[in-house]
C-alpha positions in Angstrom: 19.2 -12.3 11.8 16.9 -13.4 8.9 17.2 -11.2 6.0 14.1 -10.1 4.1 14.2 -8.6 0.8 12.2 -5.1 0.8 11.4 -3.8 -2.8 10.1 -0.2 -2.7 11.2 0.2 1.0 12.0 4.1 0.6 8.9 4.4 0.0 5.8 5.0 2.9 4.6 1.8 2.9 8.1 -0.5 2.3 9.3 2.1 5.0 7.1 1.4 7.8 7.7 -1.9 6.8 11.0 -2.1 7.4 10.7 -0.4 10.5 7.8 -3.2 11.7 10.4 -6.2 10.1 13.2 -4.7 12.5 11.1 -4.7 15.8 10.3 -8.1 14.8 13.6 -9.7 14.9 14.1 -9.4 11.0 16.9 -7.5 8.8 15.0 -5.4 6.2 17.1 -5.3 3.1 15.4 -2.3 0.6 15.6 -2.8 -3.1 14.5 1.2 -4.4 15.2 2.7 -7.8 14.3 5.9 -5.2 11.7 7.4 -8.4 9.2 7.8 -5.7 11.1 6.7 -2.6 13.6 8.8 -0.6 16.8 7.6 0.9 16.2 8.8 4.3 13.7 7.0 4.6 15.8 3.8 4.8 16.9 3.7 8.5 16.4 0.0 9.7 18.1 -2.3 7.8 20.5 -2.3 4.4 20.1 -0.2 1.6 21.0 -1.4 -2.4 19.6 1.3 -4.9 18.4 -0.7 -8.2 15.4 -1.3 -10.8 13.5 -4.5 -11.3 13.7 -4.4 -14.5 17.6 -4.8 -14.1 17.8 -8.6 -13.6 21.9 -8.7 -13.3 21.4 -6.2 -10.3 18.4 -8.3 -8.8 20.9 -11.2 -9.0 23.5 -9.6 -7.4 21.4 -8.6 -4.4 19.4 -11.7 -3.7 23.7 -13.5 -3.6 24.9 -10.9 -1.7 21.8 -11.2 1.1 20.3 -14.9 0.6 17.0 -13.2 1.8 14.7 -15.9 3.3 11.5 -13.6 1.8 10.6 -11.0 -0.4 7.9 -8.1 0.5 7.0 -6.8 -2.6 5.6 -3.3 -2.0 7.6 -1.6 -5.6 4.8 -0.3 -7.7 3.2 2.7 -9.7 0.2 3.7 -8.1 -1.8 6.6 -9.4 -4.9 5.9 -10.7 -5.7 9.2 -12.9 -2.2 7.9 -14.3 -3.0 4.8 -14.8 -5.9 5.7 -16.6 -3.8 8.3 -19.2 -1.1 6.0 -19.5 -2.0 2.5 -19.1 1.4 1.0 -20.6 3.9 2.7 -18.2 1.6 0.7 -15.4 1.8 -2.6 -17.6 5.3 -2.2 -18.1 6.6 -1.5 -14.7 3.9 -2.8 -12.3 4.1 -6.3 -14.0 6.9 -6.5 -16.2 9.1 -5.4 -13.4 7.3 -8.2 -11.2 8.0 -10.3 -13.5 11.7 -10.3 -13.7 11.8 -10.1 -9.4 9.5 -13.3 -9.1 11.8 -15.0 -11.7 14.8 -13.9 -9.9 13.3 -14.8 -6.5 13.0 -18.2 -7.7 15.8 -19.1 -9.7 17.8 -17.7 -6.3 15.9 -20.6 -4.1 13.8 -17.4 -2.8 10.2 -19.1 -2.2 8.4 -17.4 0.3 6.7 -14.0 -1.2 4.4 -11.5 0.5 2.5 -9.2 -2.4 0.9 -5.6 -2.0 -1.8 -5.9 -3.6 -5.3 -3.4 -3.9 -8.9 -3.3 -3.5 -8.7 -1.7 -7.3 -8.4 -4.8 -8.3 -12.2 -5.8 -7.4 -13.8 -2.5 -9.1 -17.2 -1.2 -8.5 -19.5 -2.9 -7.0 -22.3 -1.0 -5.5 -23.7 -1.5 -1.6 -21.1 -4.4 -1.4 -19.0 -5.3 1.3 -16.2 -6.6 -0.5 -14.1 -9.8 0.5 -11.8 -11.9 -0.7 -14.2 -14.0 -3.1 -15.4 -11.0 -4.8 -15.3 -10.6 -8.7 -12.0 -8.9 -9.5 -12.9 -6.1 -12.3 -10.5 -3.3 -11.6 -11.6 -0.3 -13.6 -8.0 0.7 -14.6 -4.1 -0.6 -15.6 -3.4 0.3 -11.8 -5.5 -2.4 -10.5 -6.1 -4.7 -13.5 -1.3 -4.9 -13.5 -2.1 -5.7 -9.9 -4.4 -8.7 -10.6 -1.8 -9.7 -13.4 0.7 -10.3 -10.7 -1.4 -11.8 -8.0 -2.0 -14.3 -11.3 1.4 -14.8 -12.1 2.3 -15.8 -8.5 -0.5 -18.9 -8.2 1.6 -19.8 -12.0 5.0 -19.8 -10.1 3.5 -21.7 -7.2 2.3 -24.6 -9.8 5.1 -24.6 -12.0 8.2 -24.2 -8.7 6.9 -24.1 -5.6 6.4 -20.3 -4.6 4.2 -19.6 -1.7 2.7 -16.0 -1.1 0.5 -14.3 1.0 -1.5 -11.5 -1.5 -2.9 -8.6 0.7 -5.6 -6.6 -0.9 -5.4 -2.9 0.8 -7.9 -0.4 1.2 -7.2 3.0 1.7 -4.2 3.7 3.6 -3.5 6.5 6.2 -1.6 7.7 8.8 1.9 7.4 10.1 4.1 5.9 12.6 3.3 7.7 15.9 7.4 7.8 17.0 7.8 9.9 13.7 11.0 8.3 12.2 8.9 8.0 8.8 5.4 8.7 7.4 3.7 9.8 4.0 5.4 12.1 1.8 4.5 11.8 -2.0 5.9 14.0 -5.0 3.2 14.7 -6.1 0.4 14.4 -3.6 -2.2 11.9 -4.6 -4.2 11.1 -1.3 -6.7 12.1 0.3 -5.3 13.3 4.2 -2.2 14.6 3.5 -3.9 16.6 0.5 -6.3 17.8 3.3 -3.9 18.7 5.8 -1.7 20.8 3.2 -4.5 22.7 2.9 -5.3 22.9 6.3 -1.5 23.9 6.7 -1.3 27.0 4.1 0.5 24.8 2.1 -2.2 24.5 -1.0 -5.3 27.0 -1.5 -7.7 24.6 -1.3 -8.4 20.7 -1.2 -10.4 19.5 -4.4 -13.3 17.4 -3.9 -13.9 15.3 -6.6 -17.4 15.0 -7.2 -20.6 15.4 -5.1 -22.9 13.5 -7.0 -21.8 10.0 -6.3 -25.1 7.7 -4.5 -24.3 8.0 -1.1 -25.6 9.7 1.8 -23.5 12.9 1.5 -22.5 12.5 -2.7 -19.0 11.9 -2.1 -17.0 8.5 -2.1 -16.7 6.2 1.0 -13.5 4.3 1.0 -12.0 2.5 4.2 -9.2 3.4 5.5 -6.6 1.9 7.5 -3.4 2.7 9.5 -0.5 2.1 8.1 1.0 0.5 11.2 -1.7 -2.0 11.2 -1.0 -2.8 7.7 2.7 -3.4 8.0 1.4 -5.5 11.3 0.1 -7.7 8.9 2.8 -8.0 6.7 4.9 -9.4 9.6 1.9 -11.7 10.5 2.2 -13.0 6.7 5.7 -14.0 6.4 5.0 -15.5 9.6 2.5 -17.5 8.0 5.0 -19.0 5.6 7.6 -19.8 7.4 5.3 -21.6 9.8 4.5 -23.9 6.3 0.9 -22.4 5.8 -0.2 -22.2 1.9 -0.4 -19.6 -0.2 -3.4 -17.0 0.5 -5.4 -13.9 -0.4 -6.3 -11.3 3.1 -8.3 -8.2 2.4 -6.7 -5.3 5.2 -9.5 -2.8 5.6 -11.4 -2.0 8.5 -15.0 -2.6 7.5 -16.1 1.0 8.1 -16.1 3.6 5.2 -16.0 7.3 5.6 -16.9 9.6 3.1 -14.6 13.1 1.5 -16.7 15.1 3.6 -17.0 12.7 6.7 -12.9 12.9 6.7 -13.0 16.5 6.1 -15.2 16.8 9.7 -13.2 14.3 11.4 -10.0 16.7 10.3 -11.6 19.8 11.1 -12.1 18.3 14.7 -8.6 16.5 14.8 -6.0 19.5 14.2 -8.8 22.2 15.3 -8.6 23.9 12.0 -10.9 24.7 8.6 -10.6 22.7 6.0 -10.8 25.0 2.7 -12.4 23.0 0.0 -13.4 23.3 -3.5 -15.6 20.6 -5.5 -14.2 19.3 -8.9 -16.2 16.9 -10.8 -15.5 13.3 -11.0 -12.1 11.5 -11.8 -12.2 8.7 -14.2 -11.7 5.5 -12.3 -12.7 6.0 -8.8 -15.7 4.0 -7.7 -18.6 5.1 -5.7 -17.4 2.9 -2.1 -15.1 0.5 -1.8 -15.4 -1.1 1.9 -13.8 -4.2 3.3 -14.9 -7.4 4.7 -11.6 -8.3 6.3 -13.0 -11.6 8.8 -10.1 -13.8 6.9 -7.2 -11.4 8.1 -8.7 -11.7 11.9 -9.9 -15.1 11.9 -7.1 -16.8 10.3 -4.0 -14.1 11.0 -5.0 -13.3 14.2 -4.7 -9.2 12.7 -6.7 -6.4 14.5 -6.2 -3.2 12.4 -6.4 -1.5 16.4 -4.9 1.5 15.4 -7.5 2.4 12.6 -10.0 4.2 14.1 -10.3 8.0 11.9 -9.3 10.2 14.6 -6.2 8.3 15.2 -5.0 8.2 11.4 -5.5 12.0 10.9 -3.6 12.9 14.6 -0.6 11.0 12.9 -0.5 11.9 10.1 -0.7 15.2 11.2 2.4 14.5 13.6 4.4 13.5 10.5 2.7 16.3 8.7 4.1 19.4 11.0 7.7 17.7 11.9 8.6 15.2 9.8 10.0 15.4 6.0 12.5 13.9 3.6 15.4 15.0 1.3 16.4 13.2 -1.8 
């Protein structure tokens, strides 16, 4: 089988990843310093524990498994943190994308599918955003992510590497056979936040900020299943190897849901209250961020089918009651 290299595949989304690259006839091969990732996670395919800034170990691995593509999913991703310590994102999102691009190549490695964000566009208000929109990410989490998507169209000029860039919205859920799902130390997002406190697990949820301009106050992001994502991961690296060029595909659904709309949906989902408290604001988040995903559909052939709200909070909550990692 073909071998793809995985970086962050301990983590959720590398994971679900690997799991959608094995169903489809591939060898997942994860690349995880394990930071954020957990080693059981890693059930479909090879595991080789290492860091990207460790170039000798990068070298090692792309020898030992000539993968025929990389899925780069390895990345910090907090955006409170990204806002207190902007460095630690400069040095490890793009630093440490650096050194993996420059290893990918020099190993003959040429096909390259990117996790990339929506951050990376920044606020802009009543906009549906696509792929054309003016990228002004509000913080070092999105603006390292536009550094890389940058360095990629270099690598293609300068030796020939082609990559499919995905833009992500908000993602959610887990996969419905429960082998793997979201589990973050610590919790950053949004549902599994919710259902901890749903589940006795925190006092309360904090709802930061009511006094954003939309119909409720609270933010409106889109959010997608993480199966559906993954599904396009696989449709990308198809695109590749089927000669395509390089490209840029928003994955959102085009709908946005507010804090509070989520909070109702959940309520209804797991037939529980949702204790709440509001906060105030958090620097960096914008007011909606919504996708115009047409590309993804038109030219993929990607349908994010298993996005609709319900469905992401039912599997999530799944995961949430029976599933878990150790170190």
């Amino acid at each position: 089988m073909v071998n793809v290299l995985v970086t962050g595949g301990a983590g959720y989304i590398g994971s679900h990843a690997c799991k959608a690259l094995k169903e489809a006839g591939y060898t997942p091969v994860t690349y995880d310093n394990f930071v954020t990732g957990w080693r059981d996670a890693v059930k479909f395919g090879p595991m080789e524990e290492g860091d990207l800034h460790d170039r000798a170990r990068l070298d090692e691995v792309f020898a030992k498994y000539q993968p025929a593509a990389v899925m780069h999913f390895a990345a910090l991703s907090q955006v409170g943190e990204a806002m207190k310590e902007p460095g630690k994102y400069w040095h490890n999102n793009v630093a440490g994308s650096l050194n993996l691009i420059e290893a990918a190549v020099a190993a003959g490695c040429l096909d390259f599918v990117f996790s990339s964000t929506c951050a990376t566009y920044g606020e802009h208000d009543n906009v549906v955003l696509d792929e054309d929109t003016p990228q002004e990410p509000l913080n070092a989490y999105g603006a390292s992510k536009r550094a890389i998507e940058d360095v990629l169209r270099d690598f293609e000029a300068a030796y020939g590497l082609r990559s499919v860039i995905f833009r992500y919205f908000n993602v959610a859920g887990a996969d419905p056979e429960g082998e793997v799902g979201e589990f973050h130390r610590p919790e950053t997002h949004l549902i599994p936040l919710m259902l901890d406190a749903i589940d006795g697990k925190r006092a309360a949820l904090t709802v930061f900020g009511t006094d954003y301009d939309t119909p409720d106050g609270t933010c409106i992001r889109d959010y997608v299943h993480v199966c559906d994502l993954v599904d396009a991961h696989v449709l990308g690296l198809k695109w590749l190897k089927d000669g395509k060029p390089s490209r840029i595909f928003n994955l959102g659904t085009g709908t946005g849901y507010s804090v509070r709309e989520v909070i109702d949906r959940s309520r209804e989902v797991t037939n529980r209250d949702v204790p709440y408290e509001v906060g105030p604001r958090r620097a960096g988040d914008c007011t909606k961020l919504v996708s115009g995903s047409v590309r993804a559909g038109d030219e993929l052939g990607w349908s994010p089918d298993k996005s609709e709200l319900a469905t992401m909070i039912r599997d999530a909550w799944r995961w949430h009651q029976n599933g878990h990692y150790d170190k």
